[in-house]
KEPA-759271 format. One record per residue (C-alpha): residue in three letters; chain; x, y, z. Coordinates in steps of 0.25 Angstrom, whole numbers, always signed. Last residue first. Layout:
% residues N
r code:ALA | unit:A | X:X | Y:Y | Z:Z;
...
This chain:
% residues 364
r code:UNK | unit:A | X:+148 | Y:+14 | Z:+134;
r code:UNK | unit:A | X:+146 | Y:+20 | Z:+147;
r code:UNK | unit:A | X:+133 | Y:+11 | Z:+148;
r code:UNK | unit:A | X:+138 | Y:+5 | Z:+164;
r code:UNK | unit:A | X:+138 | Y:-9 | Z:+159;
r code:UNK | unit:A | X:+148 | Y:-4 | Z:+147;
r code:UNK | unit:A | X:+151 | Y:-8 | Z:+134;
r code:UNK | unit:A | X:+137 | Y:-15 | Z:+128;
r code:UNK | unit:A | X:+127 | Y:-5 | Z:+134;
r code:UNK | unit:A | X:+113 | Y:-2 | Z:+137;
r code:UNK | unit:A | X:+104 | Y:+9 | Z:+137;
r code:UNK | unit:A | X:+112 | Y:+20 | Z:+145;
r code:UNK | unit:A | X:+124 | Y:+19 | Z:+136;
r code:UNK | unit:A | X:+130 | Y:+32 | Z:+137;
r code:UNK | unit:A | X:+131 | Y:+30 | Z:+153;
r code:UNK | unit:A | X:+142 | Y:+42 | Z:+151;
r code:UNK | unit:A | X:+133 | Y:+54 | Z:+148;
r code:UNK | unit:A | X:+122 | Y:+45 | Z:+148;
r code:UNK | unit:A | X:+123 | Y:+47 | Z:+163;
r code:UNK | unit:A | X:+118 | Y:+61 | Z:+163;
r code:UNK | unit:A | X:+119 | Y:+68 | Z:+178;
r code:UNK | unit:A | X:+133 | Y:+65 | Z:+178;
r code:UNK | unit:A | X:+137 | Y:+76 | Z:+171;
r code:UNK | unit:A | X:+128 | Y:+85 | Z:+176;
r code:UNK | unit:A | X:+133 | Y:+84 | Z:+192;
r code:UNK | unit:A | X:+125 | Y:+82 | Z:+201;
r code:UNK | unit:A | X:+124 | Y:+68 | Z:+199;
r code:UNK | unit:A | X:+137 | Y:+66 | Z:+202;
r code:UNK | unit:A | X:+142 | Y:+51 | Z:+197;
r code:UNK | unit:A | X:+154 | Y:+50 | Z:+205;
r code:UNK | unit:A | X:+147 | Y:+40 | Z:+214;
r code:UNK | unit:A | X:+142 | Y:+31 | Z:+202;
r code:UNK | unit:A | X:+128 | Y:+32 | Z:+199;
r code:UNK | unit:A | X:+117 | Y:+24 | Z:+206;
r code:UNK | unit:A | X:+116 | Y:+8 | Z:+205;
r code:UNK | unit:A | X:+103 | Y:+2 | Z:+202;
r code:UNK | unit:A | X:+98 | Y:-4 | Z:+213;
r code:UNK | unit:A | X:+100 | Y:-17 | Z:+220;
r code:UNK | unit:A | X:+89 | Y:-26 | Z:+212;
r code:UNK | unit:A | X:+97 | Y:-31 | Z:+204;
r code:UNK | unit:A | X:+94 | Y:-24 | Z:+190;
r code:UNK | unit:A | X:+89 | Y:-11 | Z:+197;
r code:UNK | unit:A | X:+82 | Y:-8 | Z:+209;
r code:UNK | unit:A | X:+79 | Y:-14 | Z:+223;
r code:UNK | unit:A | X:+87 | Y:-3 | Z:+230;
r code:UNK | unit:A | X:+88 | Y:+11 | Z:+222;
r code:UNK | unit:A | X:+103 | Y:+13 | Z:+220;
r code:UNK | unit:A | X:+99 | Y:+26 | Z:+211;
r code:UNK | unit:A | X:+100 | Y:+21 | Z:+198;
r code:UNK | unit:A | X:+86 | Y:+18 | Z:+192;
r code:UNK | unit:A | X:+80 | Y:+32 | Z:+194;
r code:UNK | unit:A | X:+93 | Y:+38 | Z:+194;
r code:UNK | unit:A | X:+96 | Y:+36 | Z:+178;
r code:UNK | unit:A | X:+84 | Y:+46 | Z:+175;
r code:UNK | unit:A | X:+89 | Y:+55 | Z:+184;
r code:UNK | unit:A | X:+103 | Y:+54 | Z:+179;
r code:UNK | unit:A | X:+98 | Y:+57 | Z:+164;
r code:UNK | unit:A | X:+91 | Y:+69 | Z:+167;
r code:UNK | unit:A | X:+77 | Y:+75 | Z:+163;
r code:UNK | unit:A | X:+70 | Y:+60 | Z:+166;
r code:UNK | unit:A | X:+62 | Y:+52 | Z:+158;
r code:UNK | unit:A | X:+71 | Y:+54 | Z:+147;
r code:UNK | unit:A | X:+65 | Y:+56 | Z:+132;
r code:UNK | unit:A | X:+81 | Y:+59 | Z:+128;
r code:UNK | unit:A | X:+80 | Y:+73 | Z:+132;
r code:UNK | unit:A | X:+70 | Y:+76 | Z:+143;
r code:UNK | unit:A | X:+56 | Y:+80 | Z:+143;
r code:UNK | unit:A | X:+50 | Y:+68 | Z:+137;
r code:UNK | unit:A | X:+43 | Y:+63 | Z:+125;
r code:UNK | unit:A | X:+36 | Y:+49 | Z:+120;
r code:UNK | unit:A | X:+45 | Y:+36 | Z:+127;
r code:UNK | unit:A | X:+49 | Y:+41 | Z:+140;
r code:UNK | unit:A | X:+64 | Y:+36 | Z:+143;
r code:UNK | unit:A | X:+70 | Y:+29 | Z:+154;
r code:UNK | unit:A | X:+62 | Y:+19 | Z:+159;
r code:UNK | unit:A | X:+55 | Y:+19 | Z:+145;
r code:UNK | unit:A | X:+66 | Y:+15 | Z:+138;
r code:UNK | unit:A | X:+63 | Y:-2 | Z:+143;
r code:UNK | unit:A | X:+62 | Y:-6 | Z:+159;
r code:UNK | unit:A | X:+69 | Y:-19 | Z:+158;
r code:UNK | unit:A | X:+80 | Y:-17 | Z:+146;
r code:UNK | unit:A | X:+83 | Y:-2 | Z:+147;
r code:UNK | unit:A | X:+80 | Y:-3 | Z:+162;
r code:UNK | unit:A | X:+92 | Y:-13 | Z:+163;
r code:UNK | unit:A | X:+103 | Y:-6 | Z:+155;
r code:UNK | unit:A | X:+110 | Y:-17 | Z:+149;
r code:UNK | unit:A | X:+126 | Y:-22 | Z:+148;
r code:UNK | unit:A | X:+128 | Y:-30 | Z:+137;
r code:UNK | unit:A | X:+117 | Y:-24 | Z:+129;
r code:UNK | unit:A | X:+105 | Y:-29 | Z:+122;
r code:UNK | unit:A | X:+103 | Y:-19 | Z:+116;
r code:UNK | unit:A | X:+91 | Y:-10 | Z:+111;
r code:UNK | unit:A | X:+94 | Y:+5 | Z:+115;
r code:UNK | unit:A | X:+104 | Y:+7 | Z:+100;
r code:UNK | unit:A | X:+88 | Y:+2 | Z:+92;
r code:UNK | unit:A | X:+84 | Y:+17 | Z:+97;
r code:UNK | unit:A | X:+74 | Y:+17 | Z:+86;
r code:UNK | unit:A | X:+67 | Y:+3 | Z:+88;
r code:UNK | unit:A | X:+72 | Y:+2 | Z:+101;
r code:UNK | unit:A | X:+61 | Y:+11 | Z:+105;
r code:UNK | unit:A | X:+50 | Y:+0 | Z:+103;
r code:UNK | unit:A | X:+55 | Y:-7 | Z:+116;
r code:UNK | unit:A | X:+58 | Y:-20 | Z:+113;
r code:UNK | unit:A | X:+51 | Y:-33 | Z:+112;
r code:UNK | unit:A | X:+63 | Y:-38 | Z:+102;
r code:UNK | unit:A | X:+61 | Y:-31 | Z:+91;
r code:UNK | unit:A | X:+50 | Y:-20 | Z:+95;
r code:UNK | unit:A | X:+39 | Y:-21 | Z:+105;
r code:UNK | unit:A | X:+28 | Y:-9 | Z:+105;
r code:UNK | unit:A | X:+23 | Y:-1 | Z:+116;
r code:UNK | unit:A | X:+8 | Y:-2 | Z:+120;
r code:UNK | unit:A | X:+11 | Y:+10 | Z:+131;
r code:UNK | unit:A | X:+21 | Y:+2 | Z:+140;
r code:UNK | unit:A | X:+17 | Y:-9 | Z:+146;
r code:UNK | unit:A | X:+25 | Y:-14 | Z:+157;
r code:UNK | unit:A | X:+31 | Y:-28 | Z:+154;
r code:UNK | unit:A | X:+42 | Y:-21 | Z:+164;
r code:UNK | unit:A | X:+47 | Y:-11 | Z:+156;
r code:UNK | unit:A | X:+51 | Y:-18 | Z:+145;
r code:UNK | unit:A | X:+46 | Y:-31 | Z:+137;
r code:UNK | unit:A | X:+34 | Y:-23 | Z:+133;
r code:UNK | unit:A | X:+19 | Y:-32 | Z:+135;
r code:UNK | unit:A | X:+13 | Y:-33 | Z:+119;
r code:UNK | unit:A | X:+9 | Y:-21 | Z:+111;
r code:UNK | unit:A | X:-4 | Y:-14 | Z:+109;
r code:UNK | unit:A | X:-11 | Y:-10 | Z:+96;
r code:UNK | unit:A | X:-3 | Y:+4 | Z:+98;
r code:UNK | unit:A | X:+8 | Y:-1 | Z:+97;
r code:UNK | unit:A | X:+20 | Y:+10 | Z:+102;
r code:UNK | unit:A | X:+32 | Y:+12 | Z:+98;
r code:UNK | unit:A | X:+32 | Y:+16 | Z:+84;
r code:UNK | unit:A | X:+16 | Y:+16 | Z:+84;
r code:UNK | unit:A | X:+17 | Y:+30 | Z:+92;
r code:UNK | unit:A | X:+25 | Y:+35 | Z:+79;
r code:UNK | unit:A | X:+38 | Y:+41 | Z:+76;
r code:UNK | unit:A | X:+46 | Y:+53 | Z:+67;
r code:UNK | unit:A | X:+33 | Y:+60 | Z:+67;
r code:UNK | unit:A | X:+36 | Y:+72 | Z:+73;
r code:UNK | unit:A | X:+26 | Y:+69 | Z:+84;
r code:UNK | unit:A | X:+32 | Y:+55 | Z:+86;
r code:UNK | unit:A | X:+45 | Y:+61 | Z:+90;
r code:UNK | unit:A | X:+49 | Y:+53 | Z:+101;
r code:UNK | unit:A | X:+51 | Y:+64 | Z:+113;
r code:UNK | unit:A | X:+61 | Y:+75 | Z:+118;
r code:UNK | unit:A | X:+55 | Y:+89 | Z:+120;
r code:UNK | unit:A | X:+40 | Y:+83 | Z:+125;
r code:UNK | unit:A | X:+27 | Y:+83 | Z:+115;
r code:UNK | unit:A | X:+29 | Y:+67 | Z:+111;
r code:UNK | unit:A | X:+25 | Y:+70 | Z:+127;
r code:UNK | unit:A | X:+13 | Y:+75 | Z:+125;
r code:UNK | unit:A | X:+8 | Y:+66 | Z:+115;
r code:UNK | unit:A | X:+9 | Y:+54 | Z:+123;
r code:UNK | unit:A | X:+0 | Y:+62 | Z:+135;
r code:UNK | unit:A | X:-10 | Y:+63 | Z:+122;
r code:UNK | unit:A | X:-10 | Y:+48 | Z:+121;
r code:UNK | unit:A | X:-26 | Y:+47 | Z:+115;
r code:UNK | unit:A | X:-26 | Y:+56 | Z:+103;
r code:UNK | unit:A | X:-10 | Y:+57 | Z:+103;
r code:UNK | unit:A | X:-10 | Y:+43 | Z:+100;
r code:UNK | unit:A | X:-17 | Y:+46 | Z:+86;
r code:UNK | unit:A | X:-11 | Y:+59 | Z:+85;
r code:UNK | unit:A | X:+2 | Y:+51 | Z:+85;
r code:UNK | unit:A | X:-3 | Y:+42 | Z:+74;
r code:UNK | unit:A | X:-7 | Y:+49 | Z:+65;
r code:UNK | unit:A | X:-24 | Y:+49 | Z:+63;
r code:UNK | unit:A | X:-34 | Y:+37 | Z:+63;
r code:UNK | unit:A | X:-23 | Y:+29 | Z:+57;
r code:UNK | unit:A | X:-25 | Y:+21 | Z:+46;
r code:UNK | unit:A | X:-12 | Y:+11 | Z:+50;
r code:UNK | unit:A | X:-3 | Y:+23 | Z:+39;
r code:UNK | unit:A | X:-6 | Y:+32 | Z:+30;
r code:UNK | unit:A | X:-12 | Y:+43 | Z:+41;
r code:UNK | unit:A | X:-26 | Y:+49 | Z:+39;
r code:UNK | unit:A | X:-35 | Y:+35 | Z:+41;
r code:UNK | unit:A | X:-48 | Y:+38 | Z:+36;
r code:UNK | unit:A | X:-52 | Y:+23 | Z:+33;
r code:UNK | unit:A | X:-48 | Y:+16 | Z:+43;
r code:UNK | unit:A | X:-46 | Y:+25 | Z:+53;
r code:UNK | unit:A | X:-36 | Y:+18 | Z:+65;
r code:UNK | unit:A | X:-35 | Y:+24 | Z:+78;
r code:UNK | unit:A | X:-49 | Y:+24 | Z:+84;
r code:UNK | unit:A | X:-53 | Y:+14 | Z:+75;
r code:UNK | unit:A | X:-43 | Y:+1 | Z:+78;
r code:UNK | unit:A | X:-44 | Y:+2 | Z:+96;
r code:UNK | unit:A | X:-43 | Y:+10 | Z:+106;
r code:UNK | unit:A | X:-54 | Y:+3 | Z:+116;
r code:UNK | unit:A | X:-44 | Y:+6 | Z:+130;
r code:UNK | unit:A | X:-40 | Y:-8 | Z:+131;
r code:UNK | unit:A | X:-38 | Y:-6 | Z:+115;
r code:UNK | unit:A | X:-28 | Y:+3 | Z:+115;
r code:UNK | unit:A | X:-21 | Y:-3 | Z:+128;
r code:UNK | unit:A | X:-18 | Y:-14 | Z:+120;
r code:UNK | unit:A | X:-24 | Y:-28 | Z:+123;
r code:UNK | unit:A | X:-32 | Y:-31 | Z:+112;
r code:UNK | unit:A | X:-20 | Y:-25 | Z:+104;
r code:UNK | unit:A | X:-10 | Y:-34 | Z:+109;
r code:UNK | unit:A | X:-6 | Y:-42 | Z:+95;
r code:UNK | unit:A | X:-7 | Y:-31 | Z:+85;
r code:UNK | unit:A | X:+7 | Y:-29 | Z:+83;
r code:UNK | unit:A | X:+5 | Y:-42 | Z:+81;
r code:UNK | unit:A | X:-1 | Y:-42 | Z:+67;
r code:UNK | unit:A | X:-13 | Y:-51 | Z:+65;
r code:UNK | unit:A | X:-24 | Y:-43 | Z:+71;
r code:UNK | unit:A | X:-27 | Y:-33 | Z:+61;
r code:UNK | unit:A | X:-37 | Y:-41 | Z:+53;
r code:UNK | unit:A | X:-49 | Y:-45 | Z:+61;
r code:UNK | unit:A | X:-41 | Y:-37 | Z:+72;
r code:UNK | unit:A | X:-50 | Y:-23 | Z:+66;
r code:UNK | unit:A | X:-62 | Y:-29 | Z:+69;
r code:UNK | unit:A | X:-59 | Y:-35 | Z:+85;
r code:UNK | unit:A | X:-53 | Y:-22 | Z:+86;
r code:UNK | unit:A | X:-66 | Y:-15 | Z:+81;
r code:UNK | unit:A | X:-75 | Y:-22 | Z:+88;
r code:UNK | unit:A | X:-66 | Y:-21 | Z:+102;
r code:UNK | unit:A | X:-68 | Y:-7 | Z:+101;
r code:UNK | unit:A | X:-83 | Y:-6 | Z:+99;
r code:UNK | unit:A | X:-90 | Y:-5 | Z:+86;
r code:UNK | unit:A | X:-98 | Y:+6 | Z:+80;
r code:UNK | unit:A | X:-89 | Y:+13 | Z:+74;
r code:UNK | unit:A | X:-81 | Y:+1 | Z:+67;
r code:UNK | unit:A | X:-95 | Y:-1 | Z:+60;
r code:UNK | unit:A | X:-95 | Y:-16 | Z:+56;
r code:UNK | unit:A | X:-107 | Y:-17 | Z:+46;
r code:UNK | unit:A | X:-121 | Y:-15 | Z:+44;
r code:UNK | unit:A | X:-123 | Y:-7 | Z:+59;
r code:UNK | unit:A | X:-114 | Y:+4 | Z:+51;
r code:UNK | unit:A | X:-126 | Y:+9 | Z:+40;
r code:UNK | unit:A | X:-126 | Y:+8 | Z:+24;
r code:UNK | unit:A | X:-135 | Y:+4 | Z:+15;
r code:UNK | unit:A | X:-141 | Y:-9 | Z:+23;
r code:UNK | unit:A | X:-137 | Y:-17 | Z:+11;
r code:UNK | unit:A | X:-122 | Y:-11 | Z:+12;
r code:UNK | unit:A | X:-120 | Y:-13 | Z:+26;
r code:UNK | unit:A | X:-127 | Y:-26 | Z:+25;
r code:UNK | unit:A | X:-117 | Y:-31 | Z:+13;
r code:UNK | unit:A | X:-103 | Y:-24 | Z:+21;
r code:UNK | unit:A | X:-97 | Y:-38 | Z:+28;
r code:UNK | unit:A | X:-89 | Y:-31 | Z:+40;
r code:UNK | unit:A | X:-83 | Y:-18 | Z:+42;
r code:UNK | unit:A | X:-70 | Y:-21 | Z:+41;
r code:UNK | unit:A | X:-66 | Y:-31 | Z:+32;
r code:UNK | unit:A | X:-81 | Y:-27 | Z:+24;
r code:UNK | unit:A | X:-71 | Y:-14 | Z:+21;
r code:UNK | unit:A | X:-61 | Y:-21 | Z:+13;
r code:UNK | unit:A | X:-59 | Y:-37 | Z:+17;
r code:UNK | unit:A | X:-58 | Y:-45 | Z:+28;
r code:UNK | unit:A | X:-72 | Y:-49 | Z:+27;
r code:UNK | unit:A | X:-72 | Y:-53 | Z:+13;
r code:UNK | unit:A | X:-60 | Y:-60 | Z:+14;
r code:UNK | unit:A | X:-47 | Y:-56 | Z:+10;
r code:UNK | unit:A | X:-39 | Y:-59 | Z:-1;
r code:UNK | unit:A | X:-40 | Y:-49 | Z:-11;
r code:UNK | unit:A | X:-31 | Y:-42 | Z:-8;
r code:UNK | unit:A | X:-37 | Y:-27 | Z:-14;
r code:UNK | unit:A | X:-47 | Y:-28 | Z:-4;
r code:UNK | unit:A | X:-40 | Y:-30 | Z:+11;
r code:UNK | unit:A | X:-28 | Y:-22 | Z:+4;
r code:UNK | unit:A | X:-38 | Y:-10 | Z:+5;
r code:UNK | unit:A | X:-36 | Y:-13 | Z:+21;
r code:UNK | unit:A | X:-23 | Y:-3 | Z:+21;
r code:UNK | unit:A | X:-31 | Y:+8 | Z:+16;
r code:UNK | unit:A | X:-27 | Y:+16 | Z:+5;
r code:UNK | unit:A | X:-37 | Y:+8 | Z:-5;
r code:UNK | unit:A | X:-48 | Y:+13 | Z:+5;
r code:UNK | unit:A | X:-49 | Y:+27 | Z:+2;
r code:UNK | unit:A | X:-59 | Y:+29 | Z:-8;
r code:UNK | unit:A | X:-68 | Y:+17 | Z:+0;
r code:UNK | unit:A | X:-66 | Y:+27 | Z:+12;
r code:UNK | unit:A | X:-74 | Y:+41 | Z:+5;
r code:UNK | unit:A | X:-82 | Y:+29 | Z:-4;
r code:UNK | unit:A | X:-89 | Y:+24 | Z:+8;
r code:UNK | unit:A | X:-103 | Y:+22 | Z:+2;
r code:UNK | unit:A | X:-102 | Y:+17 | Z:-11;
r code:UNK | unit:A | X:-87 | Y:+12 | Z:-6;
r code:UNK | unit:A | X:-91 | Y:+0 | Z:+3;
r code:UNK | unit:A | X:-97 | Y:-9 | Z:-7;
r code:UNK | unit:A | X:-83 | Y:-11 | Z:-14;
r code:UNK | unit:A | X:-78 | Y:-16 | Z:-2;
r code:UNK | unit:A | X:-86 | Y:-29 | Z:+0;
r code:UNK | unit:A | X:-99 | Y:-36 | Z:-2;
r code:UNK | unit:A | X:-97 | Y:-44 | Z:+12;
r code:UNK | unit:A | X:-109 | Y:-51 | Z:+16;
r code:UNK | unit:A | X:-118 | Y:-47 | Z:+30;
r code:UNK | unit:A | X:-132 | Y:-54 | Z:+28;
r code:UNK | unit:A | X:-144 | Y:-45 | Z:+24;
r code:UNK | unit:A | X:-151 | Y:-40 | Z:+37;
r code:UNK | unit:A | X:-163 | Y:-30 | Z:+31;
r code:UNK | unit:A | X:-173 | Y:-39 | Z:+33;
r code:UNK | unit:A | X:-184 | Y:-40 | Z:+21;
r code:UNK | unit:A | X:-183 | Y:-54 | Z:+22;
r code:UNK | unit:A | X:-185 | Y:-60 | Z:+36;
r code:UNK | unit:A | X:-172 | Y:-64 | Z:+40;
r code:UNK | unit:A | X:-166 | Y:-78 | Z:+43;
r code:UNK | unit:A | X:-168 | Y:-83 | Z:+57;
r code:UNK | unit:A | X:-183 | Y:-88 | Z:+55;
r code:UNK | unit:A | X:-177 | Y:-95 | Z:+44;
r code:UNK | unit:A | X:-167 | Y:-103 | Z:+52;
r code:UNK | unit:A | X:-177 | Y:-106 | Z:+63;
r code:UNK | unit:A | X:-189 | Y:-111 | Z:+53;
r code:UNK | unit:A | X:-178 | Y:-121 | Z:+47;
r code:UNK | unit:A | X:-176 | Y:-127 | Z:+62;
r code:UNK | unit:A | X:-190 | Y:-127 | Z:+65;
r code:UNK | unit:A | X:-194 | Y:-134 | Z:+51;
r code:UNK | unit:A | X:-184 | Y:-145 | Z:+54;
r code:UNK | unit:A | X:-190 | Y:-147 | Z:+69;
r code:UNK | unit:A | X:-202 | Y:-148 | Z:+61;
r code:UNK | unit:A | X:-199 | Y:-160 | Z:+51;
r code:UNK | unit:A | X:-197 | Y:-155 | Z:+35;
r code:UNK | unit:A | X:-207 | Y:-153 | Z:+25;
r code:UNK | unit:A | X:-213 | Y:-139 | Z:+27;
r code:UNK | unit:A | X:-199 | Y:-135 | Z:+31;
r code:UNK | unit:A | X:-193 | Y:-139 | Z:+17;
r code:UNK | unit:A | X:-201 | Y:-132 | Z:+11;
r code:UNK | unit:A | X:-198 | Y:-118 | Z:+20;
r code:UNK | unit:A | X:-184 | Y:-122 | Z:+17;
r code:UNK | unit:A | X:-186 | Y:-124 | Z:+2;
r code:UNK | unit:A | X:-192 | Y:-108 | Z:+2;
r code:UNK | unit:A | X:-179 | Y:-103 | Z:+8;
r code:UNK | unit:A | X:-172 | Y:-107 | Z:+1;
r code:UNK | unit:A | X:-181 | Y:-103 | Z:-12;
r code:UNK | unit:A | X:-181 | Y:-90 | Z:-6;
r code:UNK | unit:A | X:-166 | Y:-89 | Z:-5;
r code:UNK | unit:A | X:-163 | Y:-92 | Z:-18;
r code:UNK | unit:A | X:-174 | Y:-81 | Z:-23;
r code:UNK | unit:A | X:-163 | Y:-70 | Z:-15;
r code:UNK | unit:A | X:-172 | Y:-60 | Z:-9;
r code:UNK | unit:A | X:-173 | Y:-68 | Z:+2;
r code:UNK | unit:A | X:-185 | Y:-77 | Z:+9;
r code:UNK | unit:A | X:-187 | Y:-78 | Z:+24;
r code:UNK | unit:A | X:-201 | Y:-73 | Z:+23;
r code:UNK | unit:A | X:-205 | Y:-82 | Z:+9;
r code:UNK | unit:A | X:-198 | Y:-93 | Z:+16;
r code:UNK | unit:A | X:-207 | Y:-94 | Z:+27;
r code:UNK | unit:A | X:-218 | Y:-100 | Z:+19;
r code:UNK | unit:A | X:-229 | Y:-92 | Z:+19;
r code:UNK | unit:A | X:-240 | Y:-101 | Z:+28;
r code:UNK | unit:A | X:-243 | Y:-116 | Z:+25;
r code:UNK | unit:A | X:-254 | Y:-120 | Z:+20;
r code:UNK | unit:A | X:-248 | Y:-134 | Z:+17;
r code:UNK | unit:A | X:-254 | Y:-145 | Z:+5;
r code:UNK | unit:A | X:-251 | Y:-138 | Z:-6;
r code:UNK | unit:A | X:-237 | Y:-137 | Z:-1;
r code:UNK | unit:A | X:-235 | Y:-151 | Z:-2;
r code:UNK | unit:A | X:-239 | Y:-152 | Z:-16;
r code:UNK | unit:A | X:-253 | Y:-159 | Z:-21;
r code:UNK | unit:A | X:-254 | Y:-173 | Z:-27;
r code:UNK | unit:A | X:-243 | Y:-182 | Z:-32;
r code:UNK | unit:A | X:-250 | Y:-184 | Z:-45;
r code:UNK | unit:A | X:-253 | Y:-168 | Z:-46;
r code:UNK | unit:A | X:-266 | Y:-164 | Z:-46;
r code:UNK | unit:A | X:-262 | Y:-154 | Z:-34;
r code:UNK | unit:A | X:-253 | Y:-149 | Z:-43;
r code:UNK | unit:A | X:-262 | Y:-146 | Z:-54;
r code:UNK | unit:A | X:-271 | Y:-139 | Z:-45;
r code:UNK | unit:A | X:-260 | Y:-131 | Z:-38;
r code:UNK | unit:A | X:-249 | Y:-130 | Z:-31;
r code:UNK | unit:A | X:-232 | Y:-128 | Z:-34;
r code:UNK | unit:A | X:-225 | Y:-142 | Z:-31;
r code:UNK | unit:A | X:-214 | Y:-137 | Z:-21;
r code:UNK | unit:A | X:-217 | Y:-148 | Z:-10;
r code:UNK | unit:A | X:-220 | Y:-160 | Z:-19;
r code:UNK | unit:A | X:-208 | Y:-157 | Z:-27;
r code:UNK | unit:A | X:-199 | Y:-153 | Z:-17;
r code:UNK | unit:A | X:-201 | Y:-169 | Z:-13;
C-alpha cells in the first residue's frame, strides 16, 4: 500500500503494470506538512506519513489529525518547548553568582547526584532553562522570583522546604497573612551572613519592620540580642508556630514551643520549669509574661512593674471572683506593712516565687 501511495511519478511510472500512483492522480495543494515541518528531518518525514495517511483515511479521521496539527506551531515561531539543559549553562552569563555557588547550601542539589532535573541547581528554582537560553536571555523565559506574587514564591520555595515542621504553620503565620514571605528576608545568592542566607543579620532584619522591638532591646535591663549573646530565632519562629499552651491559647507573637509545649524561656532558665509540689498558678496558666516583659524593661529583673509588692497586688488584693477558686487571691498577712521597705519586696522571704517543693507559701 505505501507503495502505491509513495511511487515517485513520471512516464515510466505511469507505464508501470499496476498503473499510475495515487498521488498522480490528486491535485492537491502544499501538503501541510511542509508548514508544520521541523528542523529535525525525523520530523518532516512524520510529519509527511500523517498528511499520507490523511488522504487515505475516513473524514471524521482527517478532522481529528487536521486539529492536532493545526495545534502544533508554524515553523519559524520562536516557542521551542521548555527542557532542562542544566547548571552549567547558567554561568556564560551569570558567572558573578555561578562563582559563588558552591558556598551555598543548594550546591548539594548538584554534587548529589540524586535529584531530578527539576529539583536540581538553578533549573530547581527557576524552572527548566532551554527557552531562556534560546531566547538569549530575558525573565518572561523562566520563573522570575521578581515578577511573582507572594503566594508564587511560597508555593515555589515549599517545593522543597516544606517537610520540616518547624514549617508547619507557615501559610497561616502572621508573616505571610501580611505577604512576608521567602525573598524579602532570605537572598539567595548575595546572602552577607553564613548562616539561612539571610538578606542581612538577623536583628537588623526584625529591626526593619519591629522598630518598637528594637527600642526596648534599648531599655537598662533587657535580653541581650544587640550584644549578640542571642537571636530573635531563639524564641521566636518566625515561619509561624502552633497555638501556645499558656496564656490562655492567646497567641503571643509566633513564639516557639520547646520540650514539652513550653515556653521557649525554659531553655536557659531550665531552674523555672517544675513540676512542683506546690505550684504558682499564673506560672503555669498565664506563662512569664504575666510577670515579666520579654525584650527590655525599666526595672531590674525585666519586671512589669518598678516594685516587687506592686506587681504581687495585681493578683493578691482579695479581689472577688479571682484566683484559683474563684474567691480571690488572698492579700498579705496583717503584719505585712507595706509601708515599710522590707516588706515591700516579697522575694526577700517568698525566695521561691516560681514554684516550690518545701513550702506552699515559696519560703523555701
Amino acid at each position: 500500500m505505501y507503495s502505491i501511495l509513495c511511487r515517485p511519478t513520471g512516464s515510466k511510472n505511469r507505464n508501470h503494470p499496476a498503473g499510475p500512483g495515487i498521488l498522480d492522480t490528486l491535485h492537491a495543494p502544499t501538503p501541510l506538512w511542509k508548514k508544520y515541518c521541523w528542523r529535525n528531518r525525523s520530523h518532516m518525514v512524520f510529519f509527511r506519513k500523517i498528511y499520507i495517511a490523511w488522504l487515505t483515511l475516513s473524514s471524521w479521521r482527517a478532522v481529528f489529525l487536521f486539529a492536532i496539527l493545526a495545534a502544533l506551531p508554524l515553523a519559524g515561531e520562536t516557542n521551542p518547548p521548555q527542557r532542562f539543559i542544566g547548571s552549567d549553562a547558567c554561568k556564560t552569563c551569570h558567572a558573578d553568582v555561578w562563582s559563588k555557588f558552591y558556598k551555598n547550601p543548594h550546591f548539594k542539589s548538584l554534587v548529589s547526584g540524586k535529584e531530578k532535573p527539576e529539583n536540581t541547581g538553578c533549573e530547581g528554582c527557576h524552572g527548566p532553562g532551554g527557552a531562556h537560553v534560546a531566547a538569549g536571555g530575558g525573565k518572561p523565559t523562566l520563573v522570575a522570583f521578581s515578577q511573582l506574587q507572594p503566594t508564587q514564591i511560597l508555593d515555589r520555595c515549599l517545593r522543597c522546604h516544606a517537610e520540616t515542621l518547624s514549617r508547619a504553620n507557615i501559610r497561616r503565620s502572621m508573616h505571610t497573612q501580611n505577604d512576608i514571605v521567602c525573598t524579602n528576608c532570605h537572598s539567595i545568592h548575595k546572602s552577607p551572613v553564613p548562616k539561612f542566607l539571610l538578606a542581612s543579620k538577623q536583628s537588623e532584619l526584625c529591626y526593619g519592620c519591629h522598630a518598637d522591638v528594637r527600642s526596648q532591646f534599648s531599655m537598662p535591663f533587657k535580653h541581650r540580642v544587640n550584644e549578640g549573646v542571642m537571636v530573635c530565632a531563639d524564641c521566636h519562629n518566625p515561619h509561624g508556630a502552633f497555638p501556645p499552651t499558656w496564656g490562655y491559647a492567646e497567641r503571643p507573637r509566633m513564639v516557639e514551643q520547646v520540650l514539652a509545649n513550653e515556653q521557649p524561656c525554659m531553655k536557659c532558665h531550665p531552674e523555672k520549669r517544675g513540676p512542683f509540689v506546690f505550684e504558682h498558678p499564673p506560672v503555669r496558666v498565664e506563662g512569664c509574661g504575666a510577670c515579666h516583659y520579654p525584650h527590655g524593661s525599666t526595672n531590674s529583673r525585666l519586671l512589669r512593674r518598678p516594685v516587687v509588692f506592686t506587681m504581687c497586688l495585681e493578683c493578691h488584693n482579695g479581689a472577688p471572683g479571682f484566683g484559683r477558686t474563684g474567691t480571690g487571691d488572698p492579700v498579705p498577712a496583717e503584719f505585712h506593712n507595706l509601708h515599710s521597705p522590707r516588706f515591700q519586696n516579697c522575694t526577700n522571704c517568698h525566695v521561691k516565687i516560681h514554684g516550690s517543693n518545701a513550702d506552699q507559701f515559696f519560703l523555701r
